[in-house]
Backbone as a ProteinNet text record, in pm:
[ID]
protein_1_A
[PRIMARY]
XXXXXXXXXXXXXXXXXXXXXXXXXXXXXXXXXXXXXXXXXXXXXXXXXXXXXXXXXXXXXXXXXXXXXXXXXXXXXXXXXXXXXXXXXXXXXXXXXXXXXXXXXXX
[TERTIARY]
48.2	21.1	132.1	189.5	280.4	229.4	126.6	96.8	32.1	57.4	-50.8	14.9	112.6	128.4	52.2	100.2	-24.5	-185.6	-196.9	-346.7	-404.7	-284.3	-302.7	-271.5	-234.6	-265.9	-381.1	-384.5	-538.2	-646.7	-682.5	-812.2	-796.6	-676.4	-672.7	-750.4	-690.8	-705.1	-875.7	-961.1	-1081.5	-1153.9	-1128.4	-1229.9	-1200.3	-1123.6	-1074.6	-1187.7	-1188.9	-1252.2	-1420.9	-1434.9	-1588.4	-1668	-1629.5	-1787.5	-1747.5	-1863.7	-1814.8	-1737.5	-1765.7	-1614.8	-1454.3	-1419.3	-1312.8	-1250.2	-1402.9	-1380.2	-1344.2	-1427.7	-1416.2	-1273.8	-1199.9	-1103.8	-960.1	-996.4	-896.4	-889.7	-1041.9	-1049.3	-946.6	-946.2	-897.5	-789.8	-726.1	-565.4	-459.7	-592	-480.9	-536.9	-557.3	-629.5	-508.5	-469.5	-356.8	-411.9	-296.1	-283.7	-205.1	-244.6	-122.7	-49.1	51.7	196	256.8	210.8	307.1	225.1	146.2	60.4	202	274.1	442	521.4	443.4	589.4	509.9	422.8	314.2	364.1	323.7	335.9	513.4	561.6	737.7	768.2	713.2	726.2	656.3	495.2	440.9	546.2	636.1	665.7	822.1	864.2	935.6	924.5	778.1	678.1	692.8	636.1	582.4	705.5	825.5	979.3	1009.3	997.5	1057.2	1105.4	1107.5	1242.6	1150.6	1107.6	978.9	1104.2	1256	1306.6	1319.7	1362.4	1337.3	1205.2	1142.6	989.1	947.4	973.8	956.6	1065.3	1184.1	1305.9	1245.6	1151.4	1135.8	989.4	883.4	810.3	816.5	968.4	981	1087.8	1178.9	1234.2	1274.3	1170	1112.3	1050.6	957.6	863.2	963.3	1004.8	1120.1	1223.9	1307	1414.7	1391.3	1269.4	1216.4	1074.8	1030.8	907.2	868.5	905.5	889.3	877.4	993.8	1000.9	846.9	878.1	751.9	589.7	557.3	467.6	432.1	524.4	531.9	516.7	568.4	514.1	413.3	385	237	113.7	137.3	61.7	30.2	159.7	167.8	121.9	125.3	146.8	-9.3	-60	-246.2	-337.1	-261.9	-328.5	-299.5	-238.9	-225.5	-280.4	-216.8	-325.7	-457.3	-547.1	-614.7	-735.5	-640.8	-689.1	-664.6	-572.5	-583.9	-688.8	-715.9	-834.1	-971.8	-960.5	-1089.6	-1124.8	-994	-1006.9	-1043.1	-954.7	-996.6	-1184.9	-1201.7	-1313.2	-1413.5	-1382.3	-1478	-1452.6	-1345.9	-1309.5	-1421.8	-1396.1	-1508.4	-1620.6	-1646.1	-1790.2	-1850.1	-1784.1	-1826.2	-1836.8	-1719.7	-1718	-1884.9	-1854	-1992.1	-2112.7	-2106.6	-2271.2	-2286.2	-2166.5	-2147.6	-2151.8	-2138	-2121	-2313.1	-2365.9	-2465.5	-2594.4	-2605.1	-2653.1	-2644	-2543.4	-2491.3	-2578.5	-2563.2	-2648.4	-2810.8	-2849	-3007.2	-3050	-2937.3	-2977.2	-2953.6	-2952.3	-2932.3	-3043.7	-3071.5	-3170.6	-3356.5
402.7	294.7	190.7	134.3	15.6	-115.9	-125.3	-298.8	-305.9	-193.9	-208.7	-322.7	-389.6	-538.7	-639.9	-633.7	-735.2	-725.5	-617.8	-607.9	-637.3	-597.2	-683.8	-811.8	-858.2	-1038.1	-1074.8	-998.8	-1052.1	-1029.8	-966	-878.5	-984.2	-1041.7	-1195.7	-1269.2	-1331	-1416.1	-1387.4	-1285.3	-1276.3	-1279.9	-1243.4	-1260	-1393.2	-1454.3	-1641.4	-1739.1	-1680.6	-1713.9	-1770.1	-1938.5	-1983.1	-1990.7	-1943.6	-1920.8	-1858	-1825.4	-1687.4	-1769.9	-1912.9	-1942.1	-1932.3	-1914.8	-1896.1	-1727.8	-1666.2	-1482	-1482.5	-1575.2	-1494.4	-1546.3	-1679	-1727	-1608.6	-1534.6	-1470.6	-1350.3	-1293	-1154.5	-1183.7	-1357.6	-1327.2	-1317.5	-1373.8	-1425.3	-1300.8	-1184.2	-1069.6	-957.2	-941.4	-811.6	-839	-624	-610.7	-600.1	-614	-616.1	-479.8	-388	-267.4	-318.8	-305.3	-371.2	-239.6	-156.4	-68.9	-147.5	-198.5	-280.7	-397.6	-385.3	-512.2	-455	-301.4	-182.9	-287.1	-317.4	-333.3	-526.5	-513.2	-719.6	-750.6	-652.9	-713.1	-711	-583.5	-545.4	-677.8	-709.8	-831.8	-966.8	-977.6	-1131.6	-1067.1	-992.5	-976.7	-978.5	-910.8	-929.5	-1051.2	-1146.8	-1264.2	-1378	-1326.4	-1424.2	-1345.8	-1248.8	-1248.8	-1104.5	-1064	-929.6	-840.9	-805.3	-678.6	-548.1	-550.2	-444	-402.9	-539.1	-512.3	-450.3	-519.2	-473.8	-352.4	-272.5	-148.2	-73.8	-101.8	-23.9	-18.8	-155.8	-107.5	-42.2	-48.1	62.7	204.1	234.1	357.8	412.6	347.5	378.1	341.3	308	258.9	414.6	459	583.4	685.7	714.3	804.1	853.3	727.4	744.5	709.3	679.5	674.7	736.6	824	847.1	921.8	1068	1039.9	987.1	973.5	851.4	721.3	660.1	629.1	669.7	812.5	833.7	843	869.9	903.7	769	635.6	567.1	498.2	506.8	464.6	545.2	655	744.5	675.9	641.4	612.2	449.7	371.3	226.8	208.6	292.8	288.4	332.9	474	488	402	345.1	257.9	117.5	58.1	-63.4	-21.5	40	116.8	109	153.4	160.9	47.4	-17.8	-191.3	-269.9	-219.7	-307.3	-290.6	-123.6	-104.8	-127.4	-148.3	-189.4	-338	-374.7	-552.7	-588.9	-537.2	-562	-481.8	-408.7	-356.6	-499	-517.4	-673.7	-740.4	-785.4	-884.7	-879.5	-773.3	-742.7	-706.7	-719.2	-740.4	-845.4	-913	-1069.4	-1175.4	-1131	-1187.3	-1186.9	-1054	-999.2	-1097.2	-1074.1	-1160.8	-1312	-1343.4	-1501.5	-1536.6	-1460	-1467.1	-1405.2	-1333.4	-1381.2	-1467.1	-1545.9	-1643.4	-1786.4	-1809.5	-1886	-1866.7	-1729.5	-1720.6	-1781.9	-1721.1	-1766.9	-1913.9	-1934.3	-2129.8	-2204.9	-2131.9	-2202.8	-2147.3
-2786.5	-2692.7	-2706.2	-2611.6	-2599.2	-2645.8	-2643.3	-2672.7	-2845.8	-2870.8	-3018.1	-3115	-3132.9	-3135.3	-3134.3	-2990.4	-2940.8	-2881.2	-2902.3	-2980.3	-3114.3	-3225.7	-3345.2	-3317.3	-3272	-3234.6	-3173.4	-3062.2	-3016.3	-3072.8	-3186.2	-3244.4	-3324.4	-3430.3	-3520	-3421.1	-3277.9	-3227.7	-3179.9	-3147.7	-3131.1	-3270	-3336.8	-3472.5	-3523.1	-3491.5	-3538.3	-3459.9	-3302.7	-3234.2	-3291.7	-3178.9	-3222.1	-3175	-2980.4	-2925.3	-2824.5	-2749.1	-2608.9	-2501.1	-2510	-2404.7	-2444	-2587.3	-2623.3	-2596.1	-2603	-2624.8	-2483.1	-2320.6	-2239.7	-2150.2	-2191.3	-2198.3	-2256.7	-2360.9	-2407.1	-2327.5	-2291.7	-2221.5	-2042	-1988.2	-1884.3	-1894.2	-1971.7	-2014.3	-2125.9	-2139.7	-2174.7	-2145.8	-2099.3	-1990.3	-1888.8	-1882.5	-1815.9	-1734.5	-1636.6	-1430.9	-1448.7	-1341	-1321.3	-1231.9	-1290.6	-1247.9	-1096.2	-1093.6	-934.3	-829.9	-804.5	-712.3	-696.5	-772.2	-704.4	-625.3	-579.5	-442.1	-332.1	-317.9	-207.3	-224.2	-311.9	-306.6	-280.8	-330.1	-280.6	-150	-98.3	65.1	163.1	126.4	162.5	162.4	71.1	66.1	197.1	177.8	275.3	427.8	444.2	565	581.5	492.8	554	554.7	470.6	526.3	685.5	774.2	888.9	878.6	764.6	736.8	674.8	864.1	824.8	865.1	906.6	832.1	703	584.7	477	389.8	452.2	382.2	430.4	559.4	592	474.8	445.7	341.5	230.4	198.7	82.9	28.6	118.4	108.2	112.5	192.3	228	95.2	70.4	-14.8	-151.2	-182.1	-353.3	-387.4	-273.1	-353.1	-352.5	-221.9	-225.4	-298.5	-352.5	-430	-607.2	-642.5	-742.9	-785.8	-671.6	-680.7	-838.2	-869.3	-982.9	-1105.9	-1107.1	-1194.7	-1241.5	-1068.2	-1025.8	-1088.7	-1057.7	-1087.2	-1229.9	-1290.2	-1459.3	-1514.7	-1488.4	-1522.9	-1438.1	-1361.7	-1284.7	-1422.9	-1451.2	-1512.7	-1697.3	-1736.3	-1876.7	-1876.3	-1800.2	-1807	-1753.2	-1641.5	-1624.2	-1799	-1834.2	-1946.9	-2064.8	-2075.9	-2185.4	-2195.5	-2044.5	-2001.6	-1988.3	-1984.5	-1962.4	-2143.1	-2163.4	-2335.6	-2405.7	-2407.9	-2446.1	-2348.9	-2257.8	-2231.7	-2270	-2280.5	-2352.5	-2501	-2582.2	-2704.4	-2716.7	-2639	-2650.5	-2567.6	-2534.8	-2449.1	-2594.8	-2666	-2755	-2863.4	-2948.3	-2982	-2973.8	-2830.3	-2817.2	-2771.9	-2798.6	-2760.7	-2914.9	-3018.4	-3193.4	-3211.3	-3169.9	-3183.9	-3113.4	-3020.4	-2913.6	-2983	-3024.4	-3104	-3274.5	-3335.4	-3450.1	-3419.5	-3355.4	-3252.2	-3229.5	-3169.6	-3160.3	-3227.7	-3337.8	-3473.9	-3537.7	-3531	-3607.7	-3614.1	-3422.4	-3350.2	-3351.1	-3362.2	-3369.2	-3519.2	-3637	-3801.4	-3784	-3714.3	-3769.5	-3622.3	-3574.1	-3490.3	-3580
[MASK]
+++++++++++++++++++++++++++++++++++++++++++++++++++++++++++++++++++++++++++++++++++++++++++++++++++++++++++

């Protein structure tokens, strides 16, 4: 996996953690975005400057002339984001549960 780094940072930074607004604060702020959803958003900002030739070029020939390529990492960069999110989302979903025992023993 690519991020296993910074998954050891964030798993510190969730078990440091002191209540579920800090856990669900961290879950928005590192939870990946799949990044090929930017062939579609680059073409859009070109659309919407005037230079819907450009933005037609580059829908057509981003997949084309990189498509493999393309797909191989569309493929590696879903499964990996993919699995750092499910790790971090398991994280704090220990954290949460430990968080809230915590709160029932003292009430």
């Amino acid at each position: 996996m690519n991020f296993e780094v910074e998954l050891m940072h964030l798993k510190e930074r969730i078990e440091n953690a002191e209540d579920l607004d800090e856990l669900e604060f961290l879950r928005r702020t590192n939870e990946k975005k799949y990044w090929w959803t930017s062939i579609l958003v680059a073409g859009l900002f070109y659309g919407l400057n005037g230079k819907v030739g450009k933005m037609i070029l580059s829908w057509i020939l981003s997949p084309l002339t990189l498509g493999i390529y393309y797909l191989y990492l569309i493929y590696t960069s879903h499964k990996d984001q993919k699995e750092f999110n499910d790790q971090m989302e398991y994280y704090i979903l220990k954290r949460k549960k430990e968080l809230n025992g915590a709160l029932t023993t003292s009430n």
